[in-house]
Kinemage of the C-alpha trace (Angstrom):
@kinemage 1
@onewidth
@group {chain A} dominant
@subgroup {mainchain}
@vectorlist {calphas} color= white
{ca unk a 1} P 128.981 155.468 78.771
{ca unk a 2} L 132.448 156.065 78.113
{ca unk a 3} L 135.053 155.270 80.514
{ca unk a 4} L 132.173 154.844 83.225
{ca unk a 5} L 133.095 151.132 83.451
{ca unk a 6} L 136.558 150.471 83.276
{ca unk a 7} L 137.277 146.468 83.314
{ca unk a 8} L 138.831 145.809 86.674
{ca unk a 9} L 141.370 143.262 87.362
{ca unk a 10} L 143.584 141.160 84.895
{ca unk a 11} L 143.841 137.607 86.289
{ca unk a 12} L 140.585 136.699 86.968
{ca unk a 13} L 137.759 135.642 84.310
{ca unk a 14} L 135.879 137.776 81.879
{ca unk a 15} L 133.012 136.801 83.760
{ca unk a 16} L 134.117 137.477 87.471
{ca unk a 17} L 135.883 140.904 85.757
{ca unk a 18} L 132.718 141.850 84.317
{ca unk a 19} L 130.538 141.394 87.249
{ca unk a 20} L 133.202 143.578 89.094
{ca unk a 21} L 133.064 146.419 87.070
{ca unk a 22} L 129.389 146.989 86.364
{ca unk a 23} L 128.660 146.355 90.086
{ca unk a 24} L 131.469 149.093 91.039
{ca unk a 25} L 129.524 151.235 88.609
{ca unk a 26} L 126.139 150.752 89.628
{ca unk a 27} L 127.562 151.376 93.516
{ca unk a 28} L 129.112 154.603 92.852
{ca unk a 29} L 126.314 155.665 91.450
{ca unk a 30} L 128.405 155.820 87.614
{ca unk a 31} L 125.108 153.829 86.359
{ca unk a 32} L 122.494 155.528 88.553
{ca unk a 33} L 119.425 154.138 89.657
{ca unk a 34} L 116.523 153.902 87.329
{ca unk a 35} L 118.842 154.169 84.660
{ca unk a 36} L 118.163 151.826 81.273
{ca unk a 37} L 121.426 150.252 79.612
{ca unk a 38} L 121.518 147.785 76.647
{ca unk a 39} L 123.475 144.550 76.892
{ca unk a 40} L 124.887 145.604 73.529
{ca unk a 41} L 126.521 148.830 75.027
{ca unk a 42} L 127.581 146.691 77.793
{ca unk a 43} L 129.244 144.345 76.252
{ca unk a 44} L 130.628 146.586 73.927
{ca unk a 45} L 132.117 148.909 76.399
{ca unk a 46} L 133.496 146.048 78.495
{ca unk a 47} L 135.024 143.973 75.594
{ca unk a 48} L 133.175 140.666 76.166
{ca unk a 49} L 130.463 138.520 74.615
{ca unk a 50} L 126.952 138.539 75.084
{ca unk a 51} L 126.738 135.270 76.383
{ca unk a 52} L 129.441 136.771 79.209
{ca unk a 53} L 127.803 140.013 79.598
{ca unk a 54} L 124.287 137.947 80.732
{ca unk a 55} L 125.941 135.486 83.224
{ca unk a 56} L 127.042 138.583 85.129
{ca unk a 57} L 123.956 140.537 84.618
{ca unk a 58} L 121.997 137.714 86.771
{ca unk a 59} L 124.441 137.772 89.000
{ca unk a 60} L 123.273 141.297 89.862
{ca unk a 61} L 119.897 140.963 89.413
{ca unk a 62} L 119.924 138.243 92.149
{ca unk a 63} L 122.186 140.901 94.526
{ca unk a 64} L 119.172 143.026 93.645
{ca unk a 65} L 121.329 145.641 91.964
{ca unk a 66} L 120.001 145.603 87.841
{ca unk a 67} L 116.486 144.364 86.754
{ca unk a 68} L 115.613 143.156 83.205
{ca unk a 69} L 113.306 145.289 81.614
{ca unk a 70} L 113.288 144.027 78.359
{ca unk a 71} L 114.109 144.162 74.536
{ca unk a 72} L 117.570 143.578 75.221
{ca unk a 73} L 117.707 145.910 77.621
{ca unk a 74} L 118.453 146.399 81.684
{ca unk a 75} L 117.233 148.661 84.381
{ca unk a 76} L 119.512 149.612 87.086
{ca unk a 77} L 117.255 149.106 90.473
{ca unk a 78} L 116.151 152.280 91.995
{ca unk a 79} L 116.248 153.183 95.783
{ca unk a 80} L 113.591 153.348 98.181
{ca unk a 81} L 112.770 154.062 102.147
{ca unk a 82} L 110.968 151.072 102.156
{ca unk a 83} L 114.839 148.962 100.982
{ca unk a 84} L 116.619 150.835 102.827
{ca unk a 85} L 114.703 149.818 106.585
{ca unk a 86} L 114.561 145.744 105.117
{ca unk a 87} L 117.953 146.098 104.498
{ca unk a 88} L 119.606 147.891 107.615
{ca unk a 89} L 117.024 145.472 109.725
{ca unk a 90} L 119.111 142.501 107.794
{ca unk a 91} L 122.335 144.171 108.565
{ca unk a 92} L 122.283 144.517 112.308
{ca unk a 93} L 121.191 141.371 112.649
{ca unk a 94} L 124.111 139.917 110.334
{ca unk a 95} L 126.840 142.324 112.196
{ca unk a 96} L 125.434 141.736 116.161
{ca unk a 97} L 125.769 138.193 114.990
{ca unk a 98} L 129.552 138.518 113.882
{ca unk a 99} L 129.936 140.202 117.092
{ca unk a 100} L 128.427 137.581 119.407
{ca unk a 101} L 130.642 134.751 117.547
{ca unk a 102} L 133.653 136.857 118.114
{ca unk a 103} L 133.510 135.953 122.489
{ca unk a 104} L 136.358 134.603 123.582
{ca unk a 105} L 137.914 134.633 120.275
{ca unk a 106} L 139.263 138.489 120.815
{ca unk a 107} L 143.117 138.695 121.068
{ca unk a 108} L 145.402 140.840 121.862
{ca unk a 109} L 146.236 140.813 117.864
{ca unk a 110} L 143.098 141.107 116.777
{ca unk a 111} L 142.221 144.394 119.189
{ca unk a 112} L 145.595 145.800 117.643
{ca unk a 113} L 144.542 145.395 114.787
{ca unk a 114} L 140.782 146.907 115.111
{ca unk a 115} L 142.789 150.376 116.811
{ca unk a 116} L 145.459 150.547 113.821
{ca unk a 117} L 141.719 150.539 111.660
{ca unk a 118} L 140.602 152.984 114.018
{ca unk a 119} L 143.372 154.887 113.653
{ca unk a 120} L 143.189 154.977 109.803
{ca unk a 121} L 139.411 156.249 110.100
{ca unk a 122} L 140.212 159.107 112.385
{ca unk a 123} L 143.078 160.515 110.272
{ca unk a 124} L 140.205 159.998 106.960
{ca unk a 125} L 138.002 162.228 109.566
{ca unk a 126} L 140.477 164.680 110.363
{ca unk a 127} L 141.429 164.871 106.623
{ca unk a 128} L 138.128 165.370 105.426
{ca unk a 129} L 138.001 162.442 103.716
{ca unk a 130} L 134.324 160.687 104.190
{ca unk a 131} L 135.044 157.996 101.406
{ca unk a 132} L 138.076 157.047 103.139
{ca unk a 133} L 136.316 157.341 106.483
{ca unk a 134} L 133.687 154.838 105.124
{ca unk a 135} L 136.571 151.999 104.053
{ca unk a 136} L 138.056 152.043 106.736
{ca unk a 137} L 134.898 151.631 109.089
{ca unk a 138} L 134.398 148.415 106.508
{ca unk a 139} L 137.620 147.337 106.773
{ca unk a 140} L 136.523 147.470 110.932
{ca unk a 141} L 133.536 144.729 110.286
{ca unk a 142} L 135.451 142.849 107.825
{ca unk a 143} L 137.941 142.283 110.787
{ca unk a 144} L 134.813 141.171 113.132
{ca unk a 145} L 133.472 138.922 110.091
{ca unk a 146} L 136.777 137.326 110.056
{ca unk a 147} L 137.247 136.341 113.553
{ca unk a 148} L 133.777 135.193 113.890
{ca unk a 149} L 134.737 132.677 110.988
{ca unk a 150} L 130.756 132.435 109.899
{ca unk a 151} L 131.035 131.271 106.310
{ca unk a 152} L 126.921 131.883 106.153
{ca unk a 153} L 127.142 135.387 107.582
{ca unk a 154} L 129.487 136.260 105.158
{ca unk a 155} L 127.771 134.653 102.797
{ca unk a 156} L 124.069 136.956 103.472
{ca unk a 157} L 126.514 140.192 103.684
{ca unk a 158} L 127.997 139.943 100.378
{ca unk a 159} L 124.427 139.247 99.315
{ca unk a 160} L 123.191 143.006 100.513
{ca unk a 161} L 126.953 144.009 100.427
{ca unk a 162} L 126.425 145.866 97.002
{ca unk a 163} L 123.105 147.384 98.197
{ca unk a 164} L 123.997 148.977 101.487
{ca unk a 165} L 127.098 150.237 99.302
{ca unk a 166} L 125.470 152.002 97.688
{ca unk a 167} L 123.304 153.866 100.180
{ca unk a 168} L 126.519 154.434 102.193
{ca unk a 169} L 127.697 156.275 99.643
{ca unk a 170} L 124.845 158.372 99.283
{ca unk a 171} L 124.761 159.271 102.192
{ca unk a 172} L 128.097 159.821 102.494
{ca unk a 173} L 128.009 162.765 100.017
{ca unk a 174} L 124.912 164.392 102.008
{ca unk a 175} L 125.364 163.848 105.305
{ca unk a 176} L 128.245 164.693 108.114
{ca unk a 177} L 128.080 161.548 108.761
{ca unk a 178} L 131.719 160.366 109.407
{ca unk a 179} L 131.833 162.605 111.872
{ca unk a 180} L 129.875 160.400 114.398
{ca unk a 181} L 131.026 156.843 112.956
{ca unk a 182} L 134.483 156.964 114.142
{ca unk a 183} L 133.152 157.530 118.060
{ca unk a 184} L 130.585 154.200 117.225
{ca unk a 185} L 133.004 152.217 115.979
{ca unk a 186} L 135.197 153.257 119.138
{ca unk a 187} L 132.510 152.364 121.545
{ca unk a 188} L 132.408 148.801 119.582
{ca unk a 189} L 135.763 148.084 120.455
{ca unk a 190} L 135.570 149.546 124.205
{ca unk a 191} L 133.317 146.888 125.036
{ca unk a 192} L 134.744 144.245 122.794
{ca unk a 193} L 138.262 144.387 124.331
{ca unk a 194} L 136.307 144.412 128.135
{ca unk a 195} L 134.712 141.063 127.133
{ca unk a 196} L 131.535 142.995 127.552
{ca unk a 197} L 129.405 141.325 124.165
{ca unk a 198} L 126.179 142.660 125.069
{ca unk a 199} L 127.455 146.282 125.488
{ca unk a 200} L 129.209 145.266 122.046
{ca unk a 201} L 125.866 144.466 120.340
{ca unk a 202} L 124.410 147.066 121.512
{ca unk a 203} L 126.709 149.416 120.635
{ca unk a 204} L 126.730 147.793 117.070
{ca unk a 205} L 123.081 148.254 116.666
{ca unk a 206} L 123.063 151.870 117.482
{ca unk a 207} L 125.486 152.357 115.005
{ca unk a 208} L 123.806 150.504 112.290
{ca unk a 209} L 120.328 152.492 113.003
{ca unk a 210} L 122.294 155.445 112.830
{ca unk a 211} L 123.749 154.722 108.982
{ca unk a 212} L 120.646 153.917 108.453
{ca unk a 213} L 118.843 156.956 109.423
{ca unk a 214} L 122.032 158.961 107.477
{ca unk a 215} L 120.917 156.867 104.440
{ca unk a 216} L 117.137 157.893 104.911
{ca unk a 217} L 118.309 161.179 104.805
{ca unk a 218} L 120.364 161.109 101.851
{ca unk a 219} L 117.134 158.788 100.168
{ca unk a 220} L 114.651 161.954 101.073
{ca unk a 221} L 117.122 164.523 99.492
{ca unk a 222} L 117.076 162.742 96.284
{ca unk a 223} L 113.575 162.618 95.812
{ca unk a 224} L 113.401 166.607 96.922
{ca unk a 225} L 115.879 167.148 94.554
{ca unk a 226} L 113.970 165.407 91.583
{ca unk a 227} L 116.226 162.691 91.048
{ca unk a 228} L 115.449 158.505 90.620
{ca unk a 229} L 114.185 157.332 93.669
{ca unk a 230} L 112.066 154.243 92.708
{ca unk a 231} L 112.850 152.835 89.449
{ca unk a 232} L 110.510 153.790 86.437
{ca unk a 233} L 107.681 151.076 85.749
């Protein structure tokens, strides 16, 4: 697995840096799904202990991201239709919640600063870029997670945060989707900066059904193509 998980970070703990690093791996899709690792490579490769290496291993198994599968060994999760609906279901209820909790909480500042985001994510679009296209439409909720000031919502995202990651990117590397994001996310902000929050939430679950039916997409192509889909029993 060489250079596939390259410790992250230098001030925080072994633990937290650990953590970081195999869950960056497992959502780029470095450590694909279905994919068997032993904690003795993994703590090898990251330069910690066992004892280390196992505290952040259940931190991803709870984040539904790695699975033990025994003999010393661990099973990155595998993707599936059936995760993908559960979680996108989850996800616009989370985000038409962070929207709701934004009313009257929408400044002039805060618009500003969802356009200059905007504005980041249609250059990425224009460039080509759909990775970039895809940050910057995160760095767009982040912004709406912030203002609703929700410690529990943010709490539940981070929870499926490293899940829908990785179907985003998927799908990001089989679908055009960026090309239709940046108008969603522009039709968000319309009716946010009218004061209009049911336009807002339902403009915010259209565009969560429609990653999600990119993601389905991207799901059915791997299986078509042969690869992991559910993980190996």
């Amino acid at each position: 697995m060489a250079a596939r998980l390259p410790l992250e970070g230098e001030r925080r703990s072994l633990r937290d840096i650990a953590y970081a690093s195999i869950r960056r791996a497992i959502i780029e899709s470095r450590l694909a799904p279905g994919e068997f690792i032993t904690e003795e490579s993994l703590s090898t490769e990251l330069g910690v202990s066992r004892p280390v290496l196992r505290e952040s291993v259940q931190r991803l198994q709870v984040e539904g991201l790695l699975e033990r599968a025994g003999n010393g060994r661990v099973r990155v999760c595998g993707v599936s239709t059936e995760e993908v609906q559960d979680l996108y279901a989850v996800r616009s209820a989370l985000e038409q919640l962070s929207v709701e909790e934004t009313a009257g909480k929408m400044t002039p500042g805060v618009i500003a600063e969802l356009h200059e985001t905007l504005g980041r994510m249609r250059t990425a679009a224009s460039q080509g870029s759909p990775q970039k296209v895809t940050e910057s439409g995160g760095d767009f909720h982040a912004i709406l997670r912030r203002v609703a000031n929700n410690p529990v919502n943010d709490q539940m995202m981070h929870m499926i945060g490293g899940r829908i990651d990785r179907y985003r990117l998927l799908s990001v590397s089989t679908t055009a989707r960026d090309r239709n994001s940046l108008s969603e996310h522009e039709r968000i902000l319309e009716a946010l900066a009218n004061g209009d929050v049911a336009a807002a939430k339902r403009a915010m679950s259209e565009h969560i059904m429609a990653g999600r039916d990119a993601v389905l997409v991207a799901v059915a192509n791997l299986h078509a193509a042969g690869k992991p889909v559910e993980a190996p029993r």
